[in-house]
DOZAPA-637960 format. One record per residue (C-alpha): x, y, z; residue number from 0; residue in three letters. Coordinates in Angstrom, 1 decimal. Layout:
N
> X, Y, Z, NUM, ALA
...
//
This chain:
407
> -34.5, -27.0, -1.6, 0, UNK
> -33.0, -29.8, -3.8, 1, UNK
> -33.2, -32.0, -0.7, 2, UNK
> -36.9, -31.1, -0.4, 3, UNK
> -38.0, -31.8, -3.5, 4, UNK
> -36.0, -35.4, -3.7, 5, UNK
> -38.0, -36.1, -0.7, 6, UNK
> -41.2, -35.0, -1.7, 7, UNK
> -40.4, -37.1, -5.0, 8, UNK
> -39.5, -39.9, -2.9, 9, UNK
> -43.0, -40.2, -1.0, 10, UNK
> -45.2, -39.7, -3.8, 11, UNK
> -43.1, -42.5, -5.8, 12, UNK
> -43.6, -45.1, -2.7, 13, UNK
> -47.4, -43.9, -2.1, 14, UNK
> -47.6, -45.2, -6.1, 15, UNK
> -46.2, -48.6, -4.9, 16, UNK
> -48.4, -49.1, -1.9, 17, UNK
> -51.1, -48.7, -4.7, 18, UNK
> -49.7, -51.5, -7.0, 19, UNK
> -48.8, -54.8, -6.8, 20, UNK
> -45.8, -54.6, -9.1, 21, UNK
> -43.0, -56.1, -7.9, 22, UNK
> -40.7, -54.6, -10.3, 23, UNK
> -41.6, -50.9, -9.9, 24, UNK
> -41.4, -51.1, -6.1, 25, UNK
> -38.2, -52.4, -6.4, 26, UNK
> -37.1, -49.5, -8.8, 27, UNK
> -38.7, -47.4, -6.2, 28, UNK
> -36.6, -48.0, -3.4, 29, UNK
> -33.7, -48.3, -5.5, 30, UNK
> -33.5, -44.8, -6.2, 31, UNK
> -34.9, -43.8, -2.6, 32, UNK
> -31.4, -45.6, -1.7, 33, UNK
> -29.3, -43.7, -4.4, 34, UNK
> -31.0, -40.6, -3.6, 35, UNK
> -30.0, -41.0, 0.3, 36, UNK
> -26.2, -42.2, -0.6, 37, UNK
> -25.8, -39.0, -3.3, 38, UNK
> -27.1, -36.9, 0.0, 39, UNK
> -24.3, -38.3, 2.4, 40, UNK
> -21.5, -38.5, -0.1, 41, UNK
> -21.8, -34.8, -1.0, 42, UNK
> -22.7, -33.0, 2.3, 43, UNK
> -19.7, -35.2, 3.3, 44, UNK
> -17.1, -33.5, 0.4, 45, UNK
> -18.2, -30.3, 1.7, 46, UNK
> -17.3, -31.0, 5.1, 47, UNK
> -13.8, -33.0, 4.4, 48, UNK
> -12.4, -30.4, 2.3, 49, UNK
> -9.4, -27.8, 3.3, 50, UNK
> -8.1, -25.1, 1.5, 51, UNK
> -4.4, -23.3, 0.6, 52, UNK
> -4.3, -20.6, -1.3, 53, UNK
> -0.6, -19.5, -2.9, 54, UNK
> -0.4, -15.3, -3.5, 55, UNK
> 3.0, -14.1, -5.2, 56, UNK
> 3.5, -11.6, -4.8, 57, UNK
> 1.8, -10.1, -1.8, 58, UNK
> 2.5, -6.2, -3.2, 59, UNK
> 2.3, -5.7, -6.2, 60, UNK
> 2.5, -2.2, -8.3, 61, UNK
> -1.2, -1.4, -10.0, 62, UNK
> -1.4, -3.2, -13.4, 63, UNK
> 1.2, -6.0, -12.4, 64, UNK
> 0.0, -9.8, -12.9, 65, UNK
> -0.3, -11.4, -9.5, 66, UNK
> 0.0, -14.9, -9.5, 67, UNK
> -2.7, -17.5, -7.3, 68, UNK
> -2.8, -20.9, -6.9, 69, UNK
> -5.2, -22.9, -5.2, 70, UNK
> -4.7, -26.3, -3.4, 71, UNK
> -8.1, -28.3, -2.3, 72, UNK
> -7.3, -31.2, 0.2, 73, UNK
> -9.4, -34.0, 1.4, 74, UNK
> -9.0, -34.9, 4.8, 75, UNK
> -10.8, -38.3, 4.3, 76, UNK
> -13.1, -40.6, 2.2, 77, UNK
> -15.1, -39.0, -0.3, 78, UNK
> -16.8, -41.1, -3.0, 79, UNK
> -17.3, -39.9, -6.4, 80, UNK
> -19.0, -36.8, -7.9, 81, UNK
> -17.9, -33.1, -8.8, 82, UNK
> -16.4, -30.0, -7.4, 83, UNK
> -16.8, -26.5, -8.8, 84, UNK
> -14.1, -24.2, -7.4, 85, UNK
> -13.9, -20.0, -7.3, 86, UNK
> -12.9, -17.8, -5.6, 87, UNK
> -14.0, -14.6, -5.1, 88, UNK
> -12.0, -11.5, -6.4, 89, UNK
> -12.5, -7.7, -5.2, 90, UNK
> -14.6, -5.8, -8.1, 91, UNK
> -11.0, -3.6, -8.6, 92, UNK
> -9.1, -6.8, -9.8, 93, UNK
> -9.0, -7.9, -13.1, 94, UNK
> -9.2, -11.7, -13.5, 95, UNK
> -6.4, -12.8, -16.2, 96, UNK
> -8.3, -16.1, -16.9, 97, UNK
> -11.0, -17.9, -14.9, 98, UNK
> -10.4, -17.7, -11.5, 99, UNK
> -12.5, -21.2, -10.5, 100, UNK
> -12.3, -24.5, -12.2, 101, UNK
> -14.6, -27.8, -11.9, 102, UNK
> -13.4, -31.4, -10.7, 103, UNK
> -14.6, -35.1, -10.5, 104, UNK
> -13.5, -36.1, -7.3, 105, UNK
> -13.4, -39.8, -5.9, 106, UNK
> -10.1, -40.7, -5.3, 107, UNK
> -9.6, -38.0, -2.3, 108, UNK
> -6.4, -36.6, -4.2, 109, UNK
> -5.5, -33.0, -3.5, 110, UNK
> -6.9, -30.8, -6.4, 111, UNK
> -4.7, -28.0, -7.7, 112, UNK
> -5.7, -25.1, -10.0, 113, UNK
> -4.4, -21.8, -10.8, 114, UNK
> -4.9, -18.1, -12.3, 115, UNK
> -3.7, -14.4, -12.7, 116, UNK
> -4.8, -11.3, -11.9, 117, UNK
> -4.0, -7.5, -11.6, 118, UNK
> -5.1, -4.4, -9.6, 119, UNK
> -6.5, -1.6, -11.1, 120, UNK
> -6.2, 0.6, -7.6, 121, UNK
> -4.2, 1.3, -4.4, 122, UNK
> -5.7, -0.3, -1.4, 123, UNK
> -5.3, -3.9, 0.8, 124, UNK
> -7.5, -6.2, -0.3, 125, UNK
> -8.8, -10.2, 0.5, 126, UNK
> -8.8, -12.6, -1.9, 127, UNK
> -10.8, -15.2, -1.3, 128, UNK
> -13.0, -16.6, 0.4, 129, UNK
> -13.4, -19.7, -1.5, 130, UNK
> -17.0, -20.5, -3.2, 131, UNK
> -17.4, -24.6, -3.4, 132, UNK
> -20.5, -26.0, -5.1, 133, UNK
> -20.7, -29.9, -4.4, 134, UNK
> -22.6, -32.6, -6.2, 135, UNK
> -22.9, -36.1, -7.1, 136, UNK
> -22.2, -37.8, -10.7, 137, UNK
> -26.1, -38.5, -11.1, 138, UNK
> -27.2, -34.8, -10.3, 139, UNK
> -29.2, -35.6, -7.8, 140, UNK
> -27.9, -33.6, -4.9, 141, UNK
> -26.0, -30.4, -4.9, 142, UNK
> -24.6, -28.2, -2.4, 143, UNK
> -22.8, -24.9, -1.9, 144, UNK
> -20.4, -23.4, 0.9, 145, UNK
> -18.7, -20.7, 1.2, 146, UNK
> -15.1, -20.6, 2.9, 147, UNK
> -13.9, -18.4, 5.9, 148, UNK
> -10.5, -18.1, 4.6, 149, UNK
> -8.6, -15.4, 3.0, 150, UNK
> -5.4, -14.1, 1.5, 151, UNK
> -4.2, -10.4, 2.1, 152, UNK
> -2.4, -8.2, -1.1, 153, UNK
> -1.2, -4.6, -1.4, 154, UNK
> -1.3, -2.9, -4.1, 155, UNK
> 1.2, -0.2, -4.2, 156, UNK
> 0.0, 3.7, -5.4, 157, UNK
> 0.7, 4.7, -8.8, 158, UNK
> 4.6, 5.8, -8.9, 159, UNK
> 4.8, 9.4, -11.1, 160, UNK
> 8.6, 10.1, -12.2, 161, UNK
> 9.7, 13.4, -11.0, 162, UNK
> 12.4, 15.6, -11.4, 163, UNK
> 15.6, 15.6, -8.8, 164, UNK
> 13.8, 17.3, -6.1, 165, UNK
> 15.8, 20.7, -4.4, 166, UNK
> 14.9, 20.2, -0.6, 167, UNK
> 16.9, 21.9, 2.4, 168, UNK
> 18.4, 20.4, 4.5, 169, UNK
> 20.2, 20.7, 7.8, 170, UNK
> 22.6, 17.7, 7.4, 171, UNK
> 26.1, 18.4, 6.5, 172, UNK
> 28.2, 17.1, 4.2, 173, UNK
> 27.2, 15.4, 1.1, 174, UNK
> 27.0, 15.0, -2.3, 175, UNK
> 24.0, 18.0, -2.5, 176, UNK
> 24.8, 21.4, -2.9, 177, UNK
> 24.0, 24.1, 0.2, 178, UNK
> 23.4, 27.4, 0.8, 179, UNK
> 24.4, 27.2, 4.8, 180, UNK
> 28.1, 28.5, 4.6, 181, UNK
> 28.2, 26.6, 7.6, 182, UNK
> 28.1, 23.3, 6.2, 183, UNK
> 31.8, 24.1, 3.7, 184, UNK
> 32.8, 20.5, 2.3, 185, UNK
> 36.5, 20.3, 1.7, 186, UNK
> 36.7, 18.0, -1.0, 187, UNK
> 34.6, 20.6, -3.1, 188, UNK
> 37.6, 23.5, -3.5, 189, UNK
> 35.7, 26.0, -5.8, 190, UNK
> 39.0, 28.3, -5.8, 191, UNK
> 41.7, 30.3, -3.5, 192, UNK
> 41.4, 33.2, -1.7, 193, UNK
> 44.2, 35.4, 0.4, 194, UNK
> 45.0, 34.1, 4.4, 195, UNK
> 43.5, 35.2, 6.6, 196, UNK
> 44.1, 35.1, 10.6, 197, UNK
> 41.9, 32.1, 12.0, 198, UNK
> 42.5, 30.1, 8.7, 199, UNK
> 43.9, 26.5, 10.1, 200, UNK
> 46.8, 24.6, 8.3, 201, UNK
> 44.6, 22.0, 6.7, 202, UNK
> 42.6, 24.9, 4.6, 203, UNK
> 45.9, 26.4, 3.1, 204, UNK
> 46.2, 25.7, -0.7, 205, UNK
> 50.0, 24.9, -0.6, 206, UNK
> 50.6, 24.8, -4.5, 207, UNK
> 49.1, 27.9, -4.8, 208, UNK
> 51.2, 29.8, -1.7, 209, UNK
> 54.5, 28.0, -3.6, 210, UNK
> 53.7, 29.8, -6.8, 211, UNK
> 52.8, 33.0, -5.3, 212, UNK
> 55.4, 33.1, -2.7, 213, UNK
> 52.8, 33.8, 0.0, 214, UNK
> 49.8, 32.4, 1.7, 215, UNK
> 46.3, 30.9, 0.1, 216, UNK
> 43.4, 29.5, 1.6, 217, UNK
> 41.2, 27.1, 0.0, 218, UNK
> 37.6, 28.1, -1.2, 219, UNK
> 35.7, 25.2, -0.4, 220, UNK
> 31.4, 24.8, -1.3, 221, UNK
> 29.1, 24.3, 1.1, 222, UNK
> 27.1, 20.8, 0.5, 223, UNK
> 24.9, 18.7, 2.5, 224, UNK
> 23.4, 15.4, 2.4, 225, UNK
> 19.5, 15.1, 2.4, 226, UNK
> 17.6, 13.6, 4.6, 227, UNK
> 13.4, 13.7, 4.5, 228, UNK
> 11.1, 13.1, 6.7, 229, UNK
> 7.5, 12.7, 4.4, 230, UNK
> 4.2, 13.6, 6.7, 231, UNK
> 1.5, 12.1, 5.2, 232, UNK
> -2.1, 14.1, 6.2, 233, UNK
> -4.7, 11.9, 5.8, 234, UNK
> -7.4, 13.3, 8.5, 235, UNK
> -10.5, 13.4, 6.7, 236, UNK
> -11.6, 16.6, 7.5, 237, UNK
> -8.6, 18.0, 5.5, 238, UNK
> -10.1, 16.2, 2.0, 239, UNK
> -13.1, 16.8, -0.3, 240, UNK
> -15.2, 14.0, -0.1, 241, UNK
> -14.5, 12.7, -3.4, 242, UNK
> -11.4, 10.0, -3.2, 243, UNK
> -9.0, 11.2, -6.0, 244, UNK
> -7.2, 13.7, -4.0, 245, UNK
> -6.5, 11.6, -1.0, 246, UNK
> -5.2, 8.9, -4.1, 247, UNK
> -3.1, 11.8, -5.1, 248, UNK
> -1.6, 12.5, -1.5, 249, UNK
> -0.6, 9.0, -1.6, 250, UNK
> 0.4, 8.9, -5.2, 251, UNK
> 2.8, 12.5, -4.3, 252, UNK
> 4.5, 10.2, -1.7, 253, UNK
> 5.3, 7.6, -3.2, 254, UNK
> 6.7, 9.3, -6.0, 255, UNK
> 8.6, 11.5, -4.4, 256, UNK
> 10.2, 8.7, -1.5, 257, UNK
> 11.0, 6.2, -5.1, 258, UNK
> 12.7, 9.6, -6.5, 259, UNK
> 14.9, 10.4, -3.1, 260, UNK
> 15.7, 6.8, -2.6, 261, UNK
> 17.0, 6.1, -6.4, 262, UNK
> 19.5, 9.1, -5.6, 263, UNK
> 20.6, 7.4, -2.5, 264, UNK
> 19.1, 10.0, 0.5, 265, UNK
> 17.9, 8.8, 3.5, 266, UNK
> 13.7, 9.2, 3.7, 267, UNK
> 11.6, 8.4, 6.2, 268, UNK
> 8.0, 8.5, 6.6, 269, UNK
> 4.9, 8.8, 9.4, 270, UNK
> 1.3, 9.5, 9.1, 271, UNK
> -2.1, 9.9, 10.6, 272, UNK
> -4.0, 7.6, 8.5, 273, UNK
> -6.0, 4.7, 9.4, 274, UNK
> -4.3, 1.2, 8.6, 275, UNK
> -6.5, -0.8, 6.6, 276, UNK
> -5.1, -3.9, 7.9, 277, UNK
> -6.8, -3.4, 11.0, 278, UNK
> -10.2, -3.9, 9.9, 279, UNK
> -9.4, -7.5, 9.3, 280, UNK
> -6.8, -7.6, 12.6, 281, UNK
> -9.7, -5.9, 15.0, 282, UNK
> -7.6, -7.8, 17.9, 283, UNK
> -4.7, -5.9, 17.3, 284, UNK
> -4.3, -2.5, 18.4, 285, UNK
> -4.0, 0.6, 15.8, 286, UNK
> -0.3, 1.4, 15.8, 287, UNK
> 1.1, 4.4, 14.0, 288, UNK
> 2.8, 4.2, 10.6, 289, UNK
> 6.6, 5.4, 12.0, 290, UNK
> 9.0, 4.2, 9.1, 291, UNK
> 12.8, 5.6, 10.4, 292, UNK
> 14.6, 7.8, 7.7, 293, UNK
> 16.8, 4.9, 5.9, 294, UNK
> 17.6, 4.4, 2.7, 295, UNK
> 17.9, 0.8, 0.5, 296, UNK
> 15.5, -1.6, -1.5, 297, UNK
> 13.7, -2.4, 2.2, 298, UNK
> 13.6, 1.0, 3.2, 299, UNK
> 11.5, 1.5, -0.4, 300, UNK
> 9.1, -1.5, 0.1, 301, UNK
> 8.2, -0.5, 3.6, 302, UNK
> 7.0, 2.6, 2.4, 303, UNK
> 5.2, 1.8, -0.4, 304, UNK
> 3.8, -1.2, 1.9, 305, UNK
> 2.1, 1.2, 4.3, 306, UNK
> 0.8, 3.6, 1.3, 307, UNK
> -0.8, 0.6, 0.0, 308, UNK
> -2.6, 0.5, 2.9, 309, UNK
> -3.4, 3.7, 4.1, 310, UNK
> -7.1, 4.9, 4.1, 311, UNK
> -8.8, 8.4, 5.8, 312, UNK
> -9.1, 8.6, 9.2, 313, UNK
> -11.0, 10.3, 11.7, 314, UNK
> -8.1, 11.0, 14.4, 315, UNK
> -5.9, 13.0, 14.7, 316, UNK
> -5.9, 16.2, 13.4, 317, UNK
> -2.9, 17.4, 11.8, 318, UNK
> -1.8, 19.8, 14.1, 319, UNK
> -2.6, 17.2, 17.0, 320, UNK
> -0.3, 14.8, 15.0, 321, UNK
> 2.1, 17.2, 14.5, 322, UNK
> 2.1, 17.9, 18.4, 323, UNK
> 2.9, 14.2, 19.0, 324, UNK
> 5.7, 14.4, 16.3, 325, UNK
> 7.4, 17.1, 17.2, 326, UNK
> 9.4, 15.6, 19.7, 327, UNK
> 10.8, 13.0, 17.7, 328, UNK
> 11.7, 14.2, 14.4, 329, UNK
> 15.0, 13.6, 13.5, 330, UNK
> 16.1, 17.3, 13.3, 331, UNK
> 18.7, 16.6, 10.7, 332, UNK
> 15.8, 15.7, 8.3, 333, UNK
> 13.9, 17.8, 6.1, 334, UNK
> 10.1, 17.7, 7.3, 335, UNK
> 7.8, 17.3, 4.0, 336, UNK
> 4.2, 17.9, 4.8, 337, UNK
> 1.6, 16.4, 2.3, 338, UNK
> -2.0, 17.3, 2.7, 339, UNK
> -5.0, 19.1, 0.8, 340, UNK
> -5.8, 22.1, 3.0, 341, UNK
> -3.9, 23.7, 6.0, 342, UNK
> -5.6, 24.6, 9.0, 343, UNK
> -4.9, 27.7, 11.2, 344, UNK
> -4.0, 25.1, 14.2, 345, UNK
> -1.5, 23.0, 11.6, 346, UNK
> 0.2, 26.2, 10.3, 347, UNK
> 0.5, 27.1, 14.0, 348, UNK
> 2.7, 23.9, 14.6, 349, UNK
> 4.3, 24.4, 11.5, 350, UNK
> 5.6, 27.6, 12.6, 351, UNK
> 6.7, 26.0, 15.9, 352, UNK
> 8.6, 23.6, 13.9, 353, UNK
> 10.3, 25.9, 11.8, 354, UNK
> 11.5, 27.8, 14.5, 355, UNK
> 13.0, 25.4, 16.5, 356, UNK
> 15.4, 24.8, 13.7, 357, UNK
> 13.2, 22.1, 11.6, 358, UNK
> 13.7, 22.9, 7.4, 359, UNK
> 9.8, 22.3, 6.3, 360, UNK
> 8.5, 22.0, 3.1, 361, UNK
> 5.0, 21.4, 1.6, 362, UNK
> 3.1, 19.9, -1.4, 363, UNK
> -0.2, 20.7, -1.1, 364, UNK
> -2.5, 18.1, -3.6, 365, UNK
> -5.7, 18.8, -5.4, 366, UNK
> -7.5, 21.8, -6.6, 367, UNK
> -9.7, 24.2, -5.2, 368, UNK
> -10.1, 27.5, -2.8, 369, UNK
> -8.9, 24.8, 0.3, 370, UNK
> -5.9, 23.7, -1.5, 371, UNK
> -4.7, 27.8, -2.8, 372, UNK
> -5.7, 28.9, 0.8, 373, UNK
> -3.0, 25.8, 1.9, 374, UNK
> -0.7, 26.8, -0.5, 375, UNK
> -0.3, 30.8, 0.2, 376, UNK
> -0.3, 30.3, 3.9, 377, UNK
> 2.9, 27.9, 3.7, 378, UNK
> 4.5, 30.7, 1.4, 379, UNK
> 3.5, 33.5, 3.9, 380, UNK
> 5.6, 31.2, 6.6, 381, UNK
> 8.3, 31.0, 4.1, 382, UNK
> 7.8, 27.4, 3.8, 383, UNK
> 8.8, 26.4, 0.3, 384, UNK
> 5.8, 24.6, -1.2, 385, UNK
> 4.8, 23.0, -4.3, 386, UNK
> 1.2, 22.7, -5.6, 387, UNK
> 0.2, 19.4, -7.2, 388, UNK
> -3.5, 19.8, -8.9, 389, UNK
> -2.9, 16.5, -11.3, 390, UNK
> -1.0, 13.2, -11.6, 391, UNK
> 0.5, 14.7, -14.5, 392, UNK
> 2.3, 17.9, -12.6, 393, UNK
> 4.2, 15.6, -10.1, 394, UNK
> 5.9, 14.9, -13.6, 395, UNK
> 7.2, 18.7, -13.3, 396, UNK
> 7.3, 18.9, -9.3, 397, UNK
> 9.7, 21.9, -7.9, 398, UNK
> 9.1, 24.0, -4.8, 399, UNK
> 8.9, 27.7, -4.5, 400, UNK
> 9.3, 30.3, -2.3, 401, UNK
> 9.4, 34.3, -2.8, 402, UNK
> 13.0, 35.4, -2.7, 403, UNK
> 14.7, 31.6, -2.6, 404, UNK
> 13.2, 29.9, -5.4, 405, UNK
> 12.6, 31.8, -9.0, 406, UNK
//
């Protein structure tokens, strides 16, 4: 439109000097006919010589922490003078520290450099960028605006609640967790002596004890184990409300329950059904399932929270498909937590399956409602210790129950 009316200006200006015989107007005429032409070129050549690199640290980031960005703007050849206004464009979730754009007299075609901070006010994987470039001459009489292609990816981690030392069974032995499998007796944890008995090996006998007493005594040693968990996160959408606060508070319940396990030094693991959000901007590369190994360590923590940050709904598979697929490769020694809203008949049927083949199960069921109580009593009837997590604020006083193991 600019270039339109310049040109319209343009012809009326030299129809006024092929209607006068002044010299000096004509002249002025085609002077700025010239200037007008060269403020054209110069700028919609800026636009086109230009390059951007864009600087995000850090990449994941926890909700509320200042991310830092810096922006590079490179000319890849001759310019000429005028100005530059830079900004890029922030998801509506971010909260700009600062201006996130800046303006520039170019002319020298030396790179341009600016910077800003910002912080994300929700869970998710979002693009910064693309860049926004609005291009004009020093005279103002040509302007134009493109818009960049390129973008920069950043996580932002779910909220991380503190929670109590969590009480999960376990089938691992031996470790720094106390059992109730008599199966699993540690012998550096000697709670007492007892009389021999016939089957009672060497290395049990309490030989201080059978000195004083003149006669045999066996160690009492308690059972302990070392936990292991294996968090399966439900994010089918058919299992959620439609609103998205509960499926933030599935994601919310584990990640605050994997930062709790891992600070105590256990070994956690995680898979789920939920769609990758990284693959709407990958659509080349094939959906692969979130599989994250039980392991323990800093990397271990950042991979999980990684693929929280970027979990959304999905629309396959089911639970109980999912939990079909899983079943072979569950690390039996690990606890199986199940996350999830509501509890179908088909998922409790897996459940059960996995339960009796030897898997210890456990369940927090998220969000309120008749789905959600339904969930919760049907994982009691299967004796699966559960824990029901309405708010944010009750992961704060998280413990599982069961009738007859748990008061």
């Amino acid at each position: 439109m600019p270039y339109l009316i310049w040109g319209i200006a343009v012809l009326i200006l030299l129809f006024i000097v092929g209607n006068t015989a002044s010299w000096l107007l004509s002249w002025l005429v085609y002077f700025i006919a010239l200037l007008a032409l060269a403020a054209i070129t110069v700028v919609r050549r800026r636009a086109k010589v230009v390059s951007v690199a864009r600087h995000v640290s850090p990449t994941q980031a926890e909700i509320g922490q200042p991310v830092s960005v810096e922006v590079t703007l490179r000319w890849q050849g001759p310019t000429g003078p005028g100005w530059v206004l830079a900004r890029d464009d922030i998801p509506d979730s971010f909260r700009a520290l600062g201006p996130c754009g800046e303006l520039f007299i170019a002319g020298d075609g030396a790179d341009s450099h600016y910077a800003y901070r910002l912080t994300g006010q929700q869970r998710g994987y979002f693009p910064i960028g693309p860049l926004r470039l609005s291009v004009g001459d020093l005279f103002g009489m040509a302007q134009t605006n493109v818009t960049g292609d390129d973008h920069t990816f950043l996580t932002i981690y779910p909220k991380i609640v503190p929670i109590p030392p969590l009480r999960i069974p376990s089938n691992r032995p031996i470790g720094d967790a106390r059992s109730t499998k008599r199966i699993y007796e540690d012998t550096t944890r000697i709670v007492g002596v007892r009389d021999y008995m016939p089957g009672d090996t060497f290395s049990r006998i309490h030989w201080k004890t059978t000195a004083r007493l003149g006669t045999l005594a066996t160690k009492m040693c308690e059972p302990s184990t070392s936990i292991e968990v294996n968090i399966v996160l439900n994010l089918h959408y058919g299992d959620y409300p439609p609103i998205d606060t509960v499926a933030e508070l599935a994601c919310t319940a584990a990640a605050s329950v994997a930062v709790s396990l891992l600070e105590q030094k256990h070994l956690v693991g995680m898979q789920t059904n939920g769609y990758d959000a990284i693959w709407q901007h990958q659509p080349t590369q094939a959906p692969l399932p979130i599989q994250i190994r039980p392991d323990k360590g800093p990397a271990q923590l950042a991979a999980i929270l990684n693929a929280l940050g970027r979990m959304q709904l999905s629309a396959t598979p089911a639970l109980s498909t999912y939990l079909t697929q899983l079943h072979s490769t569950l690390p039996w020694t690990a606890s199986t937590l199940i996350i999830s809203h509501h509890l179908s008949e088909e998922s409790l049927l897996e459940l059960d399956a996995l339960k009796k083949s030897g898997f210890e199960i456990v369940a927090i069921i998220v969000g309120s409602g008749s789905y959600a109580e339904t969930a919760r009593m049907r994982a009691a009837a299967l004796g699966i210790p559960v824990a029901w997590i309405r708010t944010e604020k009750e992961l704060g006083t998280l413990e599982f129950w069961q009738p007859g193991r748990y008061a």
